[in-house]
N, C-alpha and C positions, 0 to 999 in steps of 0.2 A: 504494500500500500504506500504511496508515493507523502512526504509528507508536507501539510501542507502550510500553507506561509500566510492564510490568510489574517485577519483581525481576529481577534479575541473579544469578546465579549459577558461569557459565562461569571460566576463564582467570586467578583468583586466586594456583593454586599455584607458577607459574614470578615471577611478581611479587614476592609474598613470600620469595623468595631473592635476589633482585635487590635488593630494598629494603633487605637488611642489608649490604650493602657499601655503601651511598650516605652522604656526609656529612649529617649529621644523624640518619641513626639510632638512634645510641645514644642521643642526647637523646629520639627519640622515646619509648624505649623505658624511660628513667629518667622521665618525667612521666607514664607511664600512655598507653594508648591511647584513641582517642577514645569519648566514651561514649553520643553519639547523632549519628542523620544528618546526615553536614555538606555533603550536597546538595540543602540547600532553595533553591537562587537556580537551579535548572536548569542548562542546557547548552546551547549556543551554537555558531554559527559563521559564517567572515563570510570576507569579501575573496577569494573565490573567483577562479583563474586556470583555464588548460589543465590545470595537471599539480599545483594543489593548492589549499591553501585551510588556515583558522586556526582550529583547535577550542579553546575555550572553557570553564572553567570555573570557578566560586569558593568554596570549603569555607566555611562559614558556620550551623554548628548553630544559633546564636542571632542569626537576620538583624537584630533590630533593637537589639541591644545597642549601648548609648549611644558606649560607645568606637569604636565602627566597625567593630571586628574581629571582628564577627559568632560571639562566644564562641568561638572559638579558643586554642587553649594559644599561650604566645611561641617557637614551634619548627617547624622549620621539617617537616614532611610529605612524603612521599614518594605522589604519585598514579598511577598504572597507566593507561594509555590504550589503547584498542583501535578499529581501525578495520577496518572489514567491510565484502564486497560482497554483503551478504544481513544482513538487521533478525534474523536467529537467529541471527547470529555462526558460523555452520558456517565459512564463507572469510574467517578476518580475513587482513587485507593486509599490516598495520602495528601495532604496538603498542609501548610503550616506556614510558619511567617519567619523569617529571617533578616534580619539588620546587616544592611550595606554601611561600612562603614570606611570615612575616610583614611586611617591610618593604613587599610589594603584597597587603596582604590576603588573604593565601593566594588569591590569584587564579590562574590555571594559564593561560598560552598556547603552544598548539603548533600553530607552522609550517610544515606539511607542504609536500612539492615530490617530483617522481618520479610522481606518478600518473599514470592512462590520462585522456586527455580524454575528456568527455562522458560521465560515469561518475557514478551514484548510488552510494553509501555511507551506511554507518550506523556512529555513533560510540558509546561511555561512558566514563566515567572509575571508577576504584575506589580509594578510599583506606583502608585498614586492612581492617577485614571489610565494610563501607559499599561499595555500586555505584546508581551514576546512573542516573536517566533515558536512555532511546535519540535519537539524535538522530541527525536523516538530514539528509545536506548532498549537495552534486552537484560537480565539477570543471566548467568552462568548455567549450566547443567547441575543437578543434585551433584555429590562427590561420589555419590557410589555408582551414577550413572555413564554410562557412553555417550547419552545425548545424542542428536541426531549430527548431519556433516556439517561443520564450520564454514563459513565464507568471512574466510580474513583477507584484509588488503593492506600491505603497508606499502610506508609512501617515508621519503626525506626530502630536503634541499628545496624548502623553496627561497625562491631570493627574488622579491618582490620587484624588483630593478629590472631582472633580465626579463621578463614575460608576466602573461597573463597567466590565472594561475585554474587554466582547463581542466587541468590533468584531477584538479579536486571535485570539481564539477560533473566530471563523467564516474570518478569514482563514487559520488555521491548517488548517482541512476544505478548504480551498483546494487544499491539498498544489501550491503554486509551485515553480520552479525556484529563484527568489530574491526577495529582499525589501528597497528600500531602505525607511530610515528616516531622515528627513528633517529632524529636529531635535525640541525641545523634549518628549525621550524621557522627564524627569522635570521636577519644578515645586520652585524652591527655598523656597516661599513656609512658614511654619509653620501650624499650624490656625486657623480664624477668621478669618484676614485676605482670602484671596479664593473669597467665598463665591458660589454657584448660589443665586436665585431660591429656596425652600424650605427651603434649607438643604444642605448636603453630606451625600451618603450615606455617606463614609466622611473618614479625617482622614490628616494626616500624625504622622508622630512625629519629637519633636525640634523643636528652635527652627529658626528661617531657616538655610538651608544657607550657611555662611561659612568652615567649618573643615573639614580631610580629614577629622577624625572624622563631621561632618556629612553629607557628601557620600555618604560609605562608606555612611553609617544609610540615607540616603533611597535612592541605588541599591538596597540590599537589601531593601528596604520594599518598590521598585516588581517588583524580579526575582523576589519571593516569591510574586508573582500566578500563581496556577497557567493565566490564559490569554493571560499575557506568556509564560509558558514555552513555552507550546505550541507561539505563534505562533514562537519562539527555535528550539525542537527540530525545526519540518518545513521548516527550506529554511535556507541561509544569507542573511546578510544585509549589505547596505553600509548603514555609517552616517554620517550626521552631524550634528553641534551645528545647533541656532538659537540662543536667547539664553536660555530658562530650566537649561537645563542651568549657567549659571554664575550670570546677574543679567539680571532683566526690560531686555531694549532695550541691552544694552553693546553700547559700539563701539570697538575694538582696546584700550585702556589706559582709555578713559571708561566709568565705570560709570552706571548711569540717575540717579540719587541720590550724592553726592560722601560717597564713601567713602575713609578714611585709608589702611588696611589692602585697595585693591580688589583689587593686584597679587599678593598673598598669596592671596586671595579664587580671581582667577582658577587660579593655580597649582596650588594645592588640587583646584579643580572639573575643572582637566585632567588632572590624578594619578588622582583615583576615576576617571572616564571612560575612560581608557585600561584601569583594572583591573577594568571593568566592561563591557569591550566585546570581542567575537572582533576586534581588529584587529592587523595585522603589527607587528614590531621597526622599523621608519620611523615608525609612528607614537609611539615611546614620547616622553613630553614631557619637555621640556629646561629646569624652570623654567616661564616665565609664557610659555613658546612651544614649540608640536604640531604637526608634520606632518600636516595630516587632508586638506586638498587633493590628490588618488588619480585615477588611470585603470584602469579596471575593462576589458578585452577579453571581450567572449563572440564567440568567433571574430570572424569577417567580417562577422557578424549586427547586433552593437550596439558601440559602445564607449562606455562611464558615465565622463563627465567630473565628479566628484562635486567640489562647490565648498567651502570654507567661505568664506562673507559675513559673519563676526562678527570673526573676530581681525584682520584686516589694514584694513577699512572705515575712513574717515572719521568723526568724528561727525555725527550726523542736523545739516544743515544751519541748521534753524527749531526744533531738536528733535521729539519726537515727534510723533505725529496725523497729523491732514490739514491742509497748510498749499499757500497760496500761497508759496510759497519762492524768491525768483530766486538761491540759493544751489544750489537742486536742476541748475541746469542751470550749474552750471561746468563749464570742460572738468578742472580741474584735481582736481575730487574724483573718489572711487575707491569703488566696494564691497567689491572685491576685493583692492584693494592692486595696484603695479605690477607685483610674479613673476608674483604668479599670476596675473594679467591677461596676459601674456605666454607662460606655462605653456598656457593655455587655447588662445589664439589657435595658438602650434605646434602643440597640440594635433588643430584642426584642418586645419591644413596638411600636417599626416601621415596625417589620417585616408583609412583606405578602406574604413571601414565601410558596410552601407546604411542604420544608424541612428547618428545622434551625440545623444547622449541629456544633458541636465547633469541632474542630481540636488542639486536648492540649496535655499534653505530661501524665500525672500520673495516675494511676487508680483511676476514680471518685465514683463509688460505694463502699458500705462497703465490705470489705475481713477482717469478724473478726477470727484468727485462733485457736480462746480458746472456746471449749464446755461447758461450762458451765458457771457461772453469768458474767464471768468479760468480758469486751470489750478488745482483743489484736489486736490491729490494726499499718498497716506500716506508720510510724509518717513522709515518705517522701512524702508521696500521699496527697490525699482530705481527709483520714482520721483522717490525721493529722491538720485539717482546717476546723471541724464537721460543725459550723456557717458559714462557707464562700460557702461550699455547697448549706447547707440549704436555704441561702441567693437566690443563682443564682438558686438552683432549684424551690423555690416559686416563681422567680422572671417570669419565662417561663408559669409557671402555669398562673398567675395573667396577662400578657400578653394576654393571651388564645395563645400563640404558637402551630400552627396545629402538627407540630409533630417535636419532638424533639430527636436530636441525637450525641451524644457522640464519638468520637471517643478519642483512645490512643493509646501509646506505651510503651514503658519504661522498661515494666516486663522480655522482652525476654520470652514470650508465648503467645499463644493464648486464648482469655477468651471472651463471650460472656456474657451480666448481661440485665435483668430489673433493673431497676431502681426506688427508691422507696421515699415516702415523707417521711415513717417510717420502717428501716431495720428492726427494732425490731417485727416490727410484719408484718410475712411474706404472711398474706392476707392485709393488706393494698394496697390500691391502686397502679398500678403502671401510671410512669408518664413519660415515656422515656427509651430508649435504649442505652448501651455501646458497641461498638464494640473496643475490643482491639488487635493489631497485635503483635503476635513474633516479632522477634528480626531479622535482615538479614544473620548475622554473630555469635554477638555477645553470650557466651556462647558455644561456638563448635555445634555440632553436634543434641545435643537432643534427642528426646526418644518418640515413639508412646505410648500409654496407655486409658486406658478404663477413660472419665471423669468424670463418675458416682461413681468412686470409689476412688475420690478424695474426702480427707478429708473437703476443703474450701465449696465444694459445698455441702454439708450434712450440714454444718454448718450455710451458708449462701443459703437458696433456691433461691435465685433471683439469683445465679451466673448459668449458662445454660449451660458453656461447658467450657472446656479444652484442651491444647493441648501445650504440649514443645518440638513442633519443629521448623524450622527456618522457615520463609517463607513469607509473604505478606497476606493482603487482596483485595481480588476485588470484588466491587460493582457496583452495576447497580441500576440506581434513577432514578424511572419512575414518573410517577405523581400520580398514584396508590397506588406503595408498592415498599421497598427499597428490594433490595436480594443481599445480604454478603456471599462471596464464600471465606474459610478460606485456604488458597492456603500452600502447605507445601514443602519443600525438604527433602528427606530423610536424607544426610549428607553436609556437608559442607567444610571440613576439605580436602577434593579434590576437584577439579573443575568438573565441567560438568554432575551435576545432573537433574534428570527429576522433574518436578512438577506437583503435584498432586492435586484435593478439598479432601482435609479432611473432611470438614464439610460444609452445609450451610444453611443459616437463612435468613426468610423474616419477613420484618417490613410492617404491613398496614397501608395505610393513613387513622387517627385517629383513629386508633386500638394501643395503644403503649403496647409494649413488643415484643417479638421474639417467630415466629413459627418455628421451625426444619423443615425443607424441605428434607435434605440429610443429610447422615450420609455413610461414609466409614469402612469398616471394617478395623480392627486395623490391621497396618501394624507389622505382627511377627516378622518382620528381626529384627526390632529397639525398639522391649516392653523393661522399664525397671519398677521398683518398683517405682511409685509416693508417696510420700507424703508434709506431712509438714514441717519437717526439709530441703526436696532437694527443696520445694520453697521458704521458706524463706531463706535458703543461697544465693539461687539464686538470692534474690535480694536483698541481703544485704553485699553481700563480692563483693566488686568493680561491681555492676550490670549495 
C-alpha cells in the first residue's frame, strides 16, 4: 500500500487538552503559536525489534536557518503522536504527547515497546494545528520465529552537491521491510570545494560543517529533500556513520587535516546525528563518545551486527590511498577497537540465526591494484587492518556461523566479492559474501561498463562484478538463499530518472559465495573507459 502524503486531519481534539497540563505550555502559549509548517524535515523511523521500534521527528519551519534551529521559537512544544494498524488511522494503537524541545533541536524521539511482532503500522506527529507526513514502519518477526522473506535495501553516499537524490525515490516505490544506511548520509564539505566534472547541480548552505549550528543547517538541508523523505517514511531504517558525516577519513580522535578544535568538531557532529536520526536512548552521545555499534534480531531469519569502523579505529597506517603499507598487517592495529571487536565475535557465538549479516561502512575484502608481487591496497578500508579482518573472519568461522554476510558502502560503486581466509591464493576456501552498494549521489553521474574488463577483478578473482553507477541494492532473505538485485540510475545530475537491475546475485544457505543469476546488457548511452587510475581517484580525492 503506497503511503500516502496527504493532510491530516483526524485525532487533534483529545491532544489539545492534554497539551495544556504539560510543562511548557504556558510559555507556549505567551510566544504565540506556530505560524507555518514545522514539518519540512519528514518523519522517520528506525531500530526496529519484535515488539517495537523508534518514530522520529524534527519541527523545523525554517530548515536552513543559519542558527541551526530550523526557525523555531526558544520553547519548548508539545507534539501528538499517533500510531495505526491501517494508513486511515480508523485502528490507532498508540498515541501520546511528547515535548520538542530546544536544547535537541526540537527533534522528537519515541520508543515504542509492547507491540505485536510482524506487524505493519502507520505513524504522524501533530504539533499545534500543523500534522505530518504518514509514515509506515513494521515490528520485527517473534524471536523464535523464521518470519516470512525480508526485503532489505541498503543505500550510502549521498552528497547533496553532486545530484538529485532519485536513487531514494525509487527505492522508496520499493515499499521494503527495512533499510540500512551505511554511512556518509550527509557531506560536510561547503560549496565549491568538491566539485563533479560540469559542475554541481545543486550547493550546500553554510561554510564547512564544524559547529552544532552547522551540523543542524546541513542535516536539514539534506532531510528537506522530499525523496530522502520518502525513502524515510516507507520502511524503517538502521543507520550508521562513515567519515563524512563528521570529517573526510577520521580515525577515532585523528582528524584527516590536524585540527585544534577536532574533539569539539567531533562532539558536535554526534549531537546533530543523534537528533537527526530514528535511533534508541543507548545511542544518545556522551561528549566526543556514541553508542552506535547495535544488534538488530529479525526473528531467527537474520541478525544485523551493525559496526561502527570510524570512532574506535586506529589511524590509517601509511595514511590515506592505496599504499604498500607493512603497517597494514600488524597484528596489533584495530578497525574496530578491542569491545567491539569482542562484542562482535560473542556476537557470533550466540548467534542462531540463518543469516548473520554486518552492516559497516568500508570495503572488507582485498582490492589489491598492483599485478605483480607487491600488495597495493586502500589503507582506508579492512585492508588497511589485514589482522583485525582476519581476527573477525576466523572468529564466524570458529562460531560455525551458518552463513555469513557482508554488507558496505563507501566506494561510490557497485562491487560484489567472495570472501576468503587466504586472498593470496585464489582456490582457497571461500567463507562469506560482500555485497557493496554505489553511492546515491555522490560522485555525479557514473558510467555503464563491461566488469570483466576491469582491471581489480583480473587481479583479485574473488571480486564478481562491477559497476559505477548510482543507485541502491535490494534484497530478498529467505530462509533458503539470499538474492541481491544491484538497482542503478542512469544519471543523477537531473531529477526524475528511471531504475533499472543491472545485475543480480544469489547466496545459498550454507553454500557461501555468489551465483550470477542476471546480468543486463550494458547500457550504451553511458559506457565510458574503466580502469584503475578513475577508481582509485575515485576514492581517494574527497570520496
Amino acid at each position: 500500500m503506497p503511503v500516502s502524503r496527504r493532510t491530516l486531519i483526524a485525532g487533534g481534539v483529545a491532544v489539545g487538552a492534554a497539551a495544556a497540563t504539560l510543562p511548557g505550555a504556558a510559555a507556549a502559549a505567551a510566544n504565540g503559536p506556530l505560524r507555518t509548517d514545522p514539518f519540512t524535515l519528514g518523519v522517520a523511523s528506525g531500530d526496529p525489534d519484535h515488539d517495537g521500534f523508534v518514530l522520529w521527528t524534527r519541527l523545523a519551519p525554517q530548515p536552513l536557518a543559519e542558527d541551526g534551529l530550523g526557525g523555531m521559537p526558544d520553547r519548548v512544544v508539545p507534539v501528538q503522536w499517533e500510531l495505526a494498524a491501517d494508513e486511515r488511522f480508523r485502528h490507532v494503537v498508540r498515541r501520546g504527547v511528547k515535548l520538542a524541545r530546544p536544547q535537541t533541536a526540537h527533534s522528537v524521539h519515541i520508543e515504542l515497546n509492547g507491540l505485536l511482532p510482524g506487524r505493519e503500522f502507520f505513524y504522524r506527529f501533530k504539533a499545534e494545528r500543523y500534522v505530518s507526513p504518514i509514515g509506515r514502519t513494521r515490528t520485527a518477526p517473534a524471536p523464535w520465529t523464521l518470519g516470512g522473506a525480508l526485503a532489505m535495501a541498503f543505500v550510502s553516499c549521498s552528497q547533496y552537491e553532486h545530484g538529485y537524490f532519485t536513487a531514494y525515490r525509487r527505492l522508496a516505490e520499493e515499499m521494503p521491510d527495512l533499510v540500512l544506511h551505511l554511512g556518509d548520509y550527509q557531506y560536510e564539505y561547503t560549496k565549491d570545494t568538491y566539485n563533479i566534472p560540469g559542475g554541481n547541480p545543486r550547493d550546500h548552505e553554510g561554510p564547512e560543517t564544524e559547529t552544532l549550528a552547522n551540523y543542524r543547517q546541513r542535516h536539514a538541508q539534506y532531510k528537506a529533500d522530499a525523496d530522502l523523505q520518502a525513502a524515510h517514511a516507507a520502511a524503517p531504517w538502521l543507520v550508521v556513520w562513515d567519515d563524512h558525516e563528521v570529517d573526510n577519513n577520521w580515525a577515532d580522535e585523528v582528524p584527516e587535516n590536524t585540527q585544534p578544535n577536532f574533539l569539539a568538531r567531533r562532539a558536535a557532529a554526534f549531537q546533530a546525528y543523534w537528533e537527526n536520526m530514528p535511533l534508541r536512548r543507548s545511542s544518545i552521545p556522551q561528549g566526543i563518545d556514541m553508542q552506535l555499534f547495535r544488534r538488530v534480531h529479525w526473528g531467527r531469519l537474520a541478525t544485523f551486527h551493525m559496526l561502527d569502523t570510524r570512532q574506535y579505529r586506529d589511524d590509517q597506517g601509511c595514511g590515506d590511498g592505496y599504499k604498500a603499507c607493512p603497517a597494514a598487517v600488524d597484528p596489533a592495529r584495530s578497525i574496530t577497537g578491542a569491545e567491539q571487536e569482542a562484542w562482535l565475535l560473542d556476537g557470533f557465538r550466540r548467534s542462531s540465526a540463518r543469516w548473520d549479516i554486518l552492516g559497516q561502512q568500508v570495503f572488507f575484502a582485498q582490492r589489491d591494484n598492483n599485478a605483480g608481487p607487491a600488495t597495493v591496497t586502500s589503507q582506508d578500508s579492512w585492508d588497511g587492518y589485514v589482522a583485525s579482518r582476519d581476527r573477525i573472519t576466523r572468529g564466524w568461522l570458529a562460531a560455525g556461523v551458518r552463513n555469513t554476510v557482508v554488507l558496505t558502502g563507501d566506494v561510490h560503486a557497485h562491487w560484489a566479492s567472495d570472501l576468503k581466509l587466504d586472498y593470496a591464493d585464489p582456490t582457497s576456501r571461500t567463507v562469506g559474501t560482500e555485497l557493496v552498494c554505489s553511492s546515491v549521489s555522490s560522485t555525479g553521474n557514473g558510467a555503464d561498463s563491461d566488469p570483466a574488463t576491469h582491471p581489480f577483478l583480473s587481479i583479485n578473482p574473488h571480486l564478481r562484478f562491477y559497476n559505477n553507477q548510482r543507485g541502491y541494492v535490494l534484497t530478498k532473505i529467505a530462509a533458503d538463499r539470499l538474492d541481491a538485485d544491484f538497482k542503478v540510475v542512469p544519471y543523477v545530475t537531473t531529477p526524475g530518472a528511471p531504475v533499472y537491475t543491472r545485475a543480480s546475485f544469489a547466496v545459498e544457505d550454507r553454500v557461501p559465495g555468489l551465483h550470477q543469476t542476471y546480468d543486463r546488457p550494458r547500457d550504451l548511452g553511458v559506457l565510458s573507459r574503466e580502469g584503475i587510475p578513475d577508481t582509485v581517484e575515485q576514492e581517494t580525492v574527497r570520496p
